[in-house]
C-alpha positions in Angstrom: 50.2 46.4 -82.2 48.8 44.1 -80.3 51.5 41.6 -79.9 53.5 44.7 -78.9 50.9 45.3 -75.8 51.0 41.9 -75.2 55.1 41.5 -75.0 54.6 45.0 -72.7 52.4 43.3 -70.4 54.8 40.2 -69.9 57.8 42.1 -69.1 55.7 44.3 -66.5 54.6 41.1 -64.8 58.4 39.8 -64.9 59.3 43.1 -63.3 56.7 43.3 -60.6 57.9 39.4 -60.0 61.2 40.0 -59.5 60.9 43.5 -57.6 58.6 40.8 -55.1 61.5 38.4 -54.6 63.1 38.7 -50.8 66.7 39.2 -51.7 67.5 36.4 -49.4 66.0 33.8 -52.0 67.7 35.1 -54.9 71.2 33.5 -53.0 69.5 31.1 -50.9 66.9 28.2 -50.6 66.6 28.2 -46.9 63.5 29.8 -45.5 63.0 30.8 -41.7 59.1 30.1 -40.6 57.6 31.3 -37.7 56.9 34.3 -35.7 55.9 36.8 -34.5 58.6 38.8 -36.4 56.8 42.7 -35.7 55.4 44.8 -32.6 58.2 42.7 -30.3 58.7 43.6 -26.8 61.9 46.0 -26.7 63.5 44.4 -23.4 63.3 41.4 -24.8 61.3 38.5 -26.3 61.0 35.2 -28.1 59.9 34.3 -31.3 58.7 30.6 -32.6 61.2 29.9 -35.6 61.5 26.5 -37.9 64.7 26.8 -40.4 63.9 24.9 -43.8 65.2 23.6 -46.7 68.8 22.7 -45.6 71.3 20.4 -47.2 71.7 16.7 -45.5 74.4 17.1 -42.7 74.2 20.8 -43.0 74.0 23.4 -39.8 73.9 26.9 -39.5 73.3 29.8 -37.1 70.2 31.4 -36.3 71.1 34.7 -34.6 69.5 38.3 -34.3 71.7 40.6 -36.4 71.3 44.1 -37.7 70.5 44.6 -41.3 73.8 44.7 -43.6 74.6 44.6 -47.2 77.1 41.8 -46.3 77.5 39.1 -43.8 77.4 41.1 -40.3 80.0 40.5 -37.9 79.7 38.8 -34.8 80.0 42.5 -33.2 76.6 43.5 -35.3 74.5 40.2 -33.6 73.1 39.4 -30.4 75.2 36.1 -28.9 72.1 34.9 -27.9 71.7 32.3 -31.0 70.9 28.6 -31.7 72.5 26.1 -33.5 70.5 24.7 -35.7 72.2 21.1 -36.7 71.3 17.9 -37.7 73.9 15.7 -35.8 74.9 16.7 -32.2 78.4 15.5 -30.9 77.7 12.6 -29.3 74.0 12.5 -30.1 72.6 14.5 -27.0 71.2 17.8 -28.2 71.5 20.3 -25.1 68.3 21.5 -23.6 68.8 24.7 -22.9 67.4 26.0 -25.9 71.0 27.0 -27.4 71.1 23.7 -29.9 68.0 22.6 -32.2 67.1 20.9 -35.5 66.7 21.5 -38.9 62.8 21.2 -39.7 61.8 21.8 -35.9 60.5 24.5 -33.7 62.6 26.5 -31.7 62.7 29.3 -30.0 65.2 32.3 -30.5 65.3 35.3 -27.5 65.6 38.2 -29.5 66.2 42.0 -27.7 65.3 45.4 -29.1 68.8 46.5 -27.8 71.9 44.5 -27.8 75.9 44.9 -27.3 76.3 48.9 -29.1 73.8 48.2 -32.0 70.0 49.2 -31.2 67.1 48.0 -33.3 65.1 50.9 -32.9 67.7 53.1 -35.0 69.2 50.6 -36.7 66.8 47.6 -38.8 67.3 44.5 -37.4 66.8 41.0 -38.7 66.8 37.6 -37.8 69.8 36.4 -40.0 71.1 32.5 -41.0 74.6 31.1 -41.9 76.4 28.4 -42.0 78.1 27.3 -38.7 81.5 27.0 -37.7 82.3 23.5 -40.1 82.0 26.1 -43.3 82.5 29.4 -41.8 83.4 30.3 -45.5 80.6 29.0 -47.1 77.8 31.9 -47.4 75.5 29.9 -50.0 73.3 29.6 -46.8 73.3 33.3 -45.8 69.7 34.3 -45.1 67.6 36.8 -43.3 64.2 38.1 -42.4 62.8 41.3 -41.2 62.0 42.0 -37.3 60.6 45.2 -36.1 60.0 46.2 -32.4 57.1 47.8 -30.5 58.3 51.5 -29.3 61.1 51.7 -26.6 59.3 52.4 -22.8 60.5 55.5 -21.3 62.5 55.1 -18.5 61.7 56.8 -15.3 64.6 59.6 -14.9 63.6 60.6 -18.3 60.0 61.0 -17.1 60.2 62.0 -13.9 58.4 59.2 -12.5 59.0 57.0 -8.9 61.8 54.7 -9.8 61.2 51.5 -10.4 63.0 48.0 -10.9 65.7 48.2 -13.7 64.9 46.4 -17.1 68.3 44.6 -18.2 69.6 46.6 -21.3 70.2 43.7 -23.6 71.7 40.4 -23.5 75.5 39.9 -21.8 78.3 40.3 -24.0 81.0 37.5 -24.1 84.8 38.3 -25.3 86.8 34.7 -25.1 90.4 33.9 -26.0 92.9 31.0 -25.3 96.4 32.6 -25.3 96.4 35.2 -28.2 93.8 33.8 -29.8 89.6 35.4 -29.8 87.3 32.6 -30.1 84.6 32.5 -32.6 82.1 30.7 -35.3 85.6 29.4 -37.2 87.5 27.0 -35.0 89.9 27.7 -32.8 93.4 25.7 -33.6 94.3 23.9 -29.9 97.2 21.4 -28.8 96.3 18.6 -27.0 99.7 17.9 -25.8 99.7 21.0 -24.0 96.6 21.9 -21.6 94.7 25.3 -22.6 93.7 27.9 -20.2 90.0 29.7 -21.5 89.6 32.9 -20.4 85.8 34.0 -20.6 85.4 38.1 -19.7 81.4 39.4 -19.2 80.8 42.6 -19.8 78.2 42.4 -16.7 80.5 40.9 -14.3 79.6 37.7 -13.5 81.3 35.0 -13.8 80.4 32.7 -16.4 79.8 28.9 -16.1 82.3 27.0 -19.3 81.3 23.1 -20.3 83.1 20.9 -22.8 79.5 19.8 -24.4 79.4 16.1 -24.8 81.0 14.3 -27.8 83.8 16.1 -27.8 87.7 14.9 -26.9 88.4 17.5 -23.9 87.5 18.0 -20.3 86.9 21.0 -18.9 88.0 21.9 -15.3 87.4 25.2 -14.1 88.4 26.9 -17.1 91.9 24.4 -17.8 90.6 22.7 -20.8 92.6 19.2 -21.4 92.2 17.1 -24.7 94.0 13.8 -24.9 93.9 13.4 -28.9 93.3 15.1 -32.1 90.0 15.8 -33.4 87.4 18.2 -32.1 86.2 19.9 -29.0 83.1 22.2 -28.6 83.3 24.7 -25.7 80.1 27.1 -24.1 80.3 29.7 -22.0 77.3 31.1 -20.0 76.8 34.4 -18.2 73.5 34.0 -16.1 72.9 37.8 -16.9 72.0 40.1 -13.7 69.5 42.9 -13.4 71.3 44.8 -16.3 72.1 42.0 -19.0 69.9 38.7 -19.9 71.0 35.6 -19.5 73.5 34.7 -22.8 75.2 31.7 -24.1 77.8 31.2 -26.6 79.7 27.7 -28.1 82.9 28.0 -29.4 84.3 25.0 -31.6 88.2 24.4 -31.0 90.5 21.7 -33.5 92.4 19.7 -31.5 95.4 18.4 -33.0 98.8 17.2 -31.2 
């Protein structure tokens, strides 16, 4: 009897240890630190993050995604992400806060409403995979629970004096090269042949496109040349307007002649 009570006891505990387990950690070692990750400002904020126990020469993603039972798509995150990566092209880590390393603070804008998807019907998380050099590879798939204070009424709906309009979300970006939609996975280019980006903002401005440094293409205007196989990184920038916040996005190509 009482090594019945006792073998009860155990499995309770195993049970109550396993119901505690994120499901993140069951699939994945990497851990996101920092915060705050509740009560955010719904027009938009920043949280303090620190992404952790990486493999050597590993990167990934940090983006603000809604909750899924899989993977979301690029259509269920806010573009405003960093690249968290332990080896820059080149060496020279960007400073505008879209590139950062493993083990050290960053800071990631997050948005209570972004693209269709809004947080405040929807869960939302902060969520981590690998970058585009294993686009397959979900070992590193990741995520942790945000939560945002209440949405502020807007004045029509109140009947209150008008006042300066709060941008909506983050810009959305939609970039090709011929026939082809630019993404996490790169993008297959010829270098013999130069490439013409095309860079549409669902705002209306017009975006700013860089080669970033360490790659083998220049970009002029949005002609993109590359004189030999290898690798090119591309970002595109929308400096937002009263309706969207500022958003950038980098989009690896292959280059091969």
């Amino acid at each position: 009897m009482k090594l019945k009570t006792i073998t009860t006891g155990l499995i309770a505990v195993a049970l109550v240890a396993a119901t505690a387990l994120p499901s993140s950690a069951a699939t994945s070692k990497v851990q996101i630190v920092g915060g705050p990750l509740k009560t955010l400002t719904f027009a938009g904020d920043n949280i303090r993050l620190t992404v952790k126990g990486l493999p050597k020469k590993t990167g990934v993603y940090v983006r603000e995604c809604v909750a899924t039972a899989k993977r979301p798509t690029a259509a269920q995150c806010n573009g405003n992400g960093v690249w968290i990566t332990p080896s820059f092209p080149g060496g020279v880590y960007p400073t505008d806060g879209t590139v950062g390393k493993p083990n050290t603070d960053f800071s990631l804008p997050v948005v209570g409403a972004f693209g269709t998807n809004d947080c405040s019907i929807s869960k939302c998380v902060i969520f981590v995979q690998r970058d585009h050099l294993g686009p397959t590879d979900k070992s590193l798939d990741t995520s942790v629970k945000i939560s945002f204070a209440a949405k502020v009424a807007t004045p029509e709906a109140t009947g209150a004096a008008a006042t300066t309009p709060v941008a909506i979300g983050p810009d959305v970006l939609t970039s090709t090269i011929g026939t082809a939609t630019l993404g996490d996975a790169p993008t297959a280019i010829n270098a013999s042949v130069d490439q013409t980006i095309v860079v549409k903002t669902l705002s209306g401005v017009t975006p700013t496109i860089v080669a970033l440094p360490g790659g083998n293409c220049v970009i002029t205007g949005t002609t993109i040349a590359a004189g030999w196989s290898g690798y090119c990184v591309v970002q595109a920038t929308s400096a937002g307007n009263a309706s969207y916040t500022k958003v950038s996005k980098v989009y690896p190509l292959s280059v091969a002649k």
